[in-house]
C-alpha positions as CSV (number, residue, x, y, z in Angstrom):
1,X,103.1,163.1,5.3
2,X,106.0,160.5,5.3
3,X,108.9,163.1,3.6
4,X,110.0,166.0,6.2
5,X,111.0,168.9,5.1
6,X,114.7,169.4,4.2
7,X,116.2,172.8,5.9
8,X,119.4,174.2,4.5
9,X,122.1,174.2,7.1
10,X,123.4,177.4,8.6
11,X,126.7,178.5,6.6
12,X,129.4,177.7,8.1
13,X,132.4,180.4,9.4
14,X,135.0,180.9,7.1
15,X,138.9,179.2,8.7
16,X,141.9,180.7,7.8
17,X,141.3,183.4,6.4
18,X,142.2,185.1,2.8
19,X,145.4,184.9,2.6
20,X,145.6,181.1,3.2
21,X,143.1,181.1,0.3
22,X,145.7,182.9,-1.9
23,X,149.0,181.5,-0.7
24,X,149.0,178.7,-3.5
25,X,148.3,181.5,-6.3
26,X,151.2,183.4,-4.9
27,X,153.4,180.6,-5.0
28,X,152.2,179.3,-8.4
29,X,153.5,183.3,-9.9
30,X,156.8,183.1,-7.7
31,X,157.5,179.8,-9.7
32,X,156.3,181.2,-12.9
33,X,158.2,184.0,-12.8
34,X,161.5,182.5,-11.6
35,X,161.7,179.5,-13.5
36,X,160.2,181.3,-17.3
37,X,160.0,185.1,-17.3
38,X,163.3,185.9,-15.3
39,X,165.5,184.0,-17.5
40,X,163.6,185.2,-20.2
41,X,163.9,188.5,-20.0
42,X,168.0,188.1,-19.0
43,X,168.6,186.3,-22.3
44,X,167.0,188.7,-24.5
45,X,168.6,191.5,-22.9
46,X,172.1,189.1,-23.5
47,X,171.2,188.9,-27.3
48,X,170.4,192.5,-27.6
49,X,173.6,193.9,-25.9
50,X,175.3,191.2,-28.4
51,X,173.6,192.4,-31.5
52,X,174.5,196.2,-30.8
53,X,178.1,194.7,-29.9
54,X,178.4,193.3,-33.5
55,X,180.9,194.8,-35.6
56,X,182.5,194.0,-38.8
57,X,185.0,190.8,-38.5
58,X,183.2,189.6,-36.4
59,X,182.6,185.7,-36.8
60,X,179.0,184.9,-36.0
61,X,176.6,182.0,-36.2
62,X,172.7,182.7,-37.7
63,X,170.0,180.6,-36.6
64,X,169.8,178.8,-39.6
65,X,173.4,177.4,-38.5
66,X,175.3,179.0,-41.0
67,X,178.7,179.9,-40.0
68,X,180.8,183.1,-41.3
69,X,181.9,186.8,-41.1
70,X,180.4,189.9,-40.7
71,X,181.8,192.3,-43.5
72,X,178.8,194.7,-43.9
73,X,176.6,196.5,-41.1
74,X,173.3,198.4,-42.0
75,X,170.6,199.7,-40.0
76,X,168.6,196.6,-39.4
77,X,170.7,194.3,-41.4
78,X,174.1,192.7,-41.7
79,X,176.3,191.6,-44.6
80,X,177.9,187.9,-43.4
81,X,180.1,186.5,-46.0
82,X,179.9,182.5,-45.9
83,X,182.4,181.6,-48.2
84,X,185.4,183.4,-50.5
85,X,182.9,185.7,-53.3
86,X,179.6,184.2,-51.4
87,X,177.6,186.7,-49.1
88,X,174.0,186.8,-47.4
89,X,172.0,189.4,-46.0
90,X,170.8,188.9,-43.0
91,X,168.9,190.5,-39.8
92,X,170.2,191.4,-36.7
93,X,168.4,189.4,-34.7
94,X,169.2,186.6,-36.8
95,X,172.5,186.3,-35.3
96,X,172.5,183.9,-32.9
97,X,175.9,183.3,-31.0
98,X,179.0,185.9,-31.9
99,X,182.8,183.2,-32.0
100,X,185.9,183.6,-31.0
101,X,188.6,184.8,-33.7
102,X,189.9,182.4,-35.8
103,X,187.0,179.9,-35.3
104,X,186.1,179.8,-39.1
105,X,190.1,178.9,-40.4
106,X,190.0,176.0,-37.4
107,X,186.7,174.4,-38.7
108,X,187.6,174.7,-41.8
C-alpha cells in the first residue's frame, strides 16, 4: 500500500576498541583512589602509630576538644586528667592530636 516496509540497518563495526571504551573508568579509579583512599589510608595509619606512641605525660587533645594530660594507660583506654583533682576516661582513638610539652602551662 502507501507505507513501505521499514528494514533494520545492518549493525555497524565497533571503532576503537575496548579499551577506549574503559579508559574513562580507569581514570575515574586513578582519581578516586589518589585524591580519597590514599590519603586515607596514610592518616589512619598516622593516628594509629600515634595512639600506640602515647604514653603517660603526654599532653593530648580528644575530639571533643578537651585539652590535658595523659596520667593513666589501660588496654583500650586512657586516663587524661583535665584539670588539678578532675580526670576522664577516655578511648584511644579518641585522641586526636598528641602536643608539645609544656603546651597546657602556656594556654593556661
Amino acid at each position: 500500500m502507501l507505507i513501505s516496509n521499514a528494514y533494520a540497518e545492518a549493525a555497524a563495526p565497533a571503532q576503537g576498541g575496548g579499551l577506549m571504551d574503559f579508559l574513562p573508568l580507569i581514570v575515574l579509579a586513578a582519581v578516586f583512589y589518589f585524591l580519597i583512599l590514599r590519603p586515607q589510608s596514610k592518616r589512619a595509619k598516622e593516628l594509629k602509630a600515634m595512639v600506640e606512641a602515647l604514653q603517660r605525660g603526654d599532653e593530648v587533645v580528644t575530639t571533643g576538644g578537651e585539652v590535658g594530660r595523659v596520667t593513666k594507660m589501660y588496654e583500650q583506654y586512657v586516663g587524661v586528667e583535665l584539670a588539678e583533682n578532675v580526670e576522664v576516661t577516655v578511648q584511644k582513638t579518641a585522641i586526636q592530636t598528641v602536643l608539645p610539652k609544656g603546651t597546657i602551662k602556656s594556654i593556661k
